[in-house]
N, C-alpha and C positions, 0 to 999 in steps of 0.2 A: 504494500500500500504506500502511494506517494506523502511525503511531508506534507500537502494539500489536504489530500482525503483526509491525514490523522486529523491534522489542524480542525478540520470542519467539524470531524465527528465526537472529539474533545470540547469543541464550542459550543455545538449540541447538546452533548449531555450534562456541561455546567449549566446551560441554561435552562433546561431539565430539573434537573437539581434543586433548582434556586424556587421553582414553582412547590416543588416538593415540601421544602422547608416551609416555607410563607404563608402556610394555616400554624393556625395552632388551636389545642382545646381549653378553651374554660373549664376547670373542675368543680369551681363554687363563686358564684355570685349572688349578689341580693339587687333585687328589680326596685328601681328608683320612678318608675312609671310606664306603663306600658299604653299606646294608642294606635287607634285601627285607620288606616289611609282612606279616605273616600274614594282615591282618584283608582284602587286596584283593591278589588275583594282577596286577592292572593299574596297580600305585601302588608308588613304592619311593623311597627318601630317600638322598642324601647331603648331606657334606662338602664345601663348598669352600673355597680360598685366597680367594673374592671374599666379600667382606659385601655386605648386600642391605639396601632399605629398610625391611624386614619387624622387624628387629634383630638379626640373627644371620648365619649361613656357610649354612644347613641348606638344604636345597633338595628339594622335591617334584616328580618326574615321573608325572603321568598319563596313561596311553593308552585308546585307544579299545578294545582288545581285547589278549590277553594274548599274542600273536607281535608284536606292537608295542613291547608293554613289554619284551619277553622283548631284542629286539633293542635297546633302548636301554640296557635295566641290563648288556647284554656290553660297550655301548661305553664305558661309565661304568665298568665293572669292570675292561676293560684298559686303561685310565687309570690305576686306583687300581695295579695290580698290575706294571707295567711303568714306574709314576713317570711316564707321561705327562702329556700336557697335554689339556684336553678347551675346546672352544665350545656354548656352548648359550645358549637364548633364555631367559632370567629379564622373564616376563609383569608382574612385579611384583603380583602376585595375593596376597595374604598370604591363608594359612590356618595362626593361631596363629603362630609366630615361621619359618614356614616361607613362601620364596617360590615358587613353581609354575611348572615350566619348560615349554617346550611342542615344543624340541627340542634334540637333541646330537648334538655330530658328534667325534670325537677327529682331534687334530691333532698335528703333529711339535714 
């Protein structure tokens, strides 16, 4: 293989790599407010105790369909409203000072 090809395929795979790293999981947070977006039944924001790379607490959950969301924003809401603790996946995805989670689970 030419010094070329390796070149390319070393460039590749750091940059591979770099995606790989750049989620990370939440294992405990407490929900500081959670609200539902009018503009998408499938998209809703909260509050959390963690900050994110993005510059803020804020955090966006997207779903594929709205029984998805519907079921994420209950777990995020009985977090907020019983002072639980919630885990979720922060993608590290910035859209605007918002980071993009891709899943939640509430925990004790």
């Amino acid at each position: 293989m030419s010094y070329f090809k390796k070149a390319i395929v070393a460039s590749v795979l750091v940059f591979i790599s770099n995606f790989t790293f750049a989620a990370k999981d939440i294992s405990s947070s407490t929900v500081n407010y959670v609200y539902q977006l009018d503009s998408d039944a499938t998209v809703f924001e909260f509050s959390a105790s963690v900050s994110h790379s993005c510059g803020s607490n804020l955090y966006r959950v997207k779903s594929p369909n709205e029984s998805v969301a519907n079921r994420k924003f209950s777990l995020i809401l009985t977090a907020f409203t019983t002072n639980g603790k919630v885990a979720f996946h922060d993608t590290q995805s910035c859209e605007g000072n918002r980071s993009v989670v891709a899943w939640v689970r509430l925990i004790k």
